[in-house]
C-alpha positions as CSV (number, residue, x, y, z in Angstrom):
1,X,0.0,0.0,0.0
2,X,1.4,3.3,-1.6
3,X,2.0,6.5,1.1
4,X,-0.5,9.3,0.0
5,X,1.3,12.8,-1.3
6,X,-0.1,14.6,1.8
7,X,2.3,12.6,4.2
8,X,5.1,12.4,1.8
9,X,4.9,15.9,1.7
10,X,4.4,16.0,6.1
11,X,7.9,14.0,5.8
12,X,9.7,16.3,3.3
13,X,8.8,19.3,6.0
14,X,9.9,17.3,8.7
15,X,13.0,16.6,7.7
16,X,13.7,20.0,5.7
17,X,12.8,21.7,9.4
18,X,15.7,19.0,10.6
19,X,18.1,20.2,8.4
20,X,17.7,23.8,8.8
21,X,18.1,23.0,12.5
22,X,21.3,21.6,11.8
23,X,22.9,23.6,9.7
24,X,21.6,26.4,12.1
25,X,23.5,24.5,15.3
26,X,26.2,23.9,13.1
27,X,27.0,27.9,12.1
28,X,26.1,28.5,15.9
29,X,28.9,26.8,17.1
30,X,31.4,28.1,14.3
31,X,30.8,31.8,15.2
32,X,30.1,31.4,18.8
33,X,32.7,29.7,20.6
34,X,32.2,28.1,24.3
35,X,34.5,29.8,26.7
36,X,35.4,28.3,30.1
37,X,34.8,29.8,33.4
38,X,38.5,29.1,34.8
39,X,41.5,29.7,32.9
40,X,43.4,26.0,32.7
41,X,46.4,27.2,31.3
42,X,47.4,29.9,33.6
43,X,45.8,29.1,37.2
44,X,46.3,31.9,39.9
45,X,48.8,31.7,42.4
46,X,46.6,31.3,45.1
47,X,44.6,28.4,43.1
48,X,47.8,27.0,42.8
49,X,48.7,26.9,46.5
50,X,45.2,24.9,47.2
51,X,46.0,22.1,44.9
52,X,47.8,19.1,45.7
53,X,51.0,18.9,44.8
54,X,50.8,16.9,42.1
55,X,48.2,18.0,40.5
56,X,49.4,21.4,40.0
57,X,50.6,22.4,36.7
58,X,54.6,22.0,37.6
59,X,54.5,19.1,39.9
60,X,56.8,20.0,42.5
61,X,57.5,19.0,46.4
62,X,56.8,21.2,49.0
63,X,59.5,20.5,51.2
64,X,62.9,21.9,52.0
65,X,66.2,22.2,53.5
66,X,66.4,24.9,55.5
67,X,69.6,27.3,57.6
68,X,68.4,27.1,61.6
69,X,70.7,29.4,63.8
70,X,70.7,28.4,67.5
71,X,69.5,31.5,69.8
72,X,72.1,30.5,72.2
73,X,74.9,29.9,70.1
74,X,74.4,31.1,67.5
75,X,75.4,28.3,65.3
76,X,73.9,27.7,61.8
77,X,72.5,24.1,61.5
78,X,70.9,22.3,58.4
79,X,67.5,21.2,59.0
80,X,64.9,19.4,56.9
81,X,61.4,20.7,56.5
82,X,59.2,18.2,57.2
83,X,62.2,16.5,59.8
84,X,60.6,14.0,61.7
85,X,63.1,13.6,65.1
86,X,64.1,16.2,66.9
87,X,66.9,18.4,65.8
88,X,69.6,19.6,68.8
89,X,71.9,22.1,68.4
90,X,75.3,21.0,68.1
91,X,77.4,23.1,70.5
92,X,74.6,23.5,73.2
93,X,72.1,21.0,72.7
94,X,69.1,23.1,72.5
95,X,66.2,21.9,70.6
96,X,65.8,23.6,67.4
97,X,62.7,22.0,66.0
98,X,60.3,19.1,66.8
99,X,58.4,17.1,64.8
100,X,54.3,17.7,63.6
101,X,52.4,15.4,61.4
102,X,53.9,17.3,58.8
103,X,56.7,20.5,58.9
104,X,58.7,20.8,61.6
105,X,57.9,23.5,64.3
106,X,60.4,25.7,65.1
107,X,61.7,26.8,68.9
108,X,60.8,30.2,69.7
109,X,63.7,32.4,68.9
110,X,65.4,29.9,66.0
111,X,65.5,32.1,63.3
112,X,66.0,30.2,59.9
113,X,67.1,30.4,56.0
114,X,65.4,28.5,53.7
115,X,67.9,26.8,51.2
């Protein structure tokens, strides 16, 4: 049984309306380009600092070595950041830093110099 010319011509509209849509979707996103709320390329600093390490753009640690001078003696000792036993000074065996979960705290009065 043959299609009457009233609903091949319903189908011709339908799918002429289809390709204008396209074609009108398709110049849309030619001119009209979608632009991103954040900049992925260049993050700011403070976006940067939030991250985790790795997933920052440079991956790179967060630790350091570090210049402690003894308040007593004044005596310049090298000390990890994140050290994880107690550091004593050489020549009077103060403590310079004790250990946290992560960096090292400092003694009150160590003034250091990060390497």
């Amino acid at each position: 049984h043959l299609a009457s010319p009233e609903s091949a011509n319903r189908f011709r509209q339908a799918s002429s309306s289809s390709q204008d849509t396209e074609s009108l979707t398709h110049l849309l996103r030619q001119t009209f380009k979608m632009v991103l709320a954040v900049d992925l390329l260049n993050p700011s600093p403070a976006a940067e600092a939030r991250k985790y390490k790795l997933k920052t753009l440079v991956p790179a640690p967060r630790s350091f070595f570090m210049d402690v001078k003894c308040p007593g003696c004044f005596t310049i000792t090298t000390v990890f950041s994140h050290a994880q036993t107690v550091v004593i000074c050489q020549g009077c065996t103060t403590v310079l830093c004790q250990p946290t979960g992560g960096k090292a705290r400092l003694t009150e009065g160590c003034s250091f110099r990060r390497k």
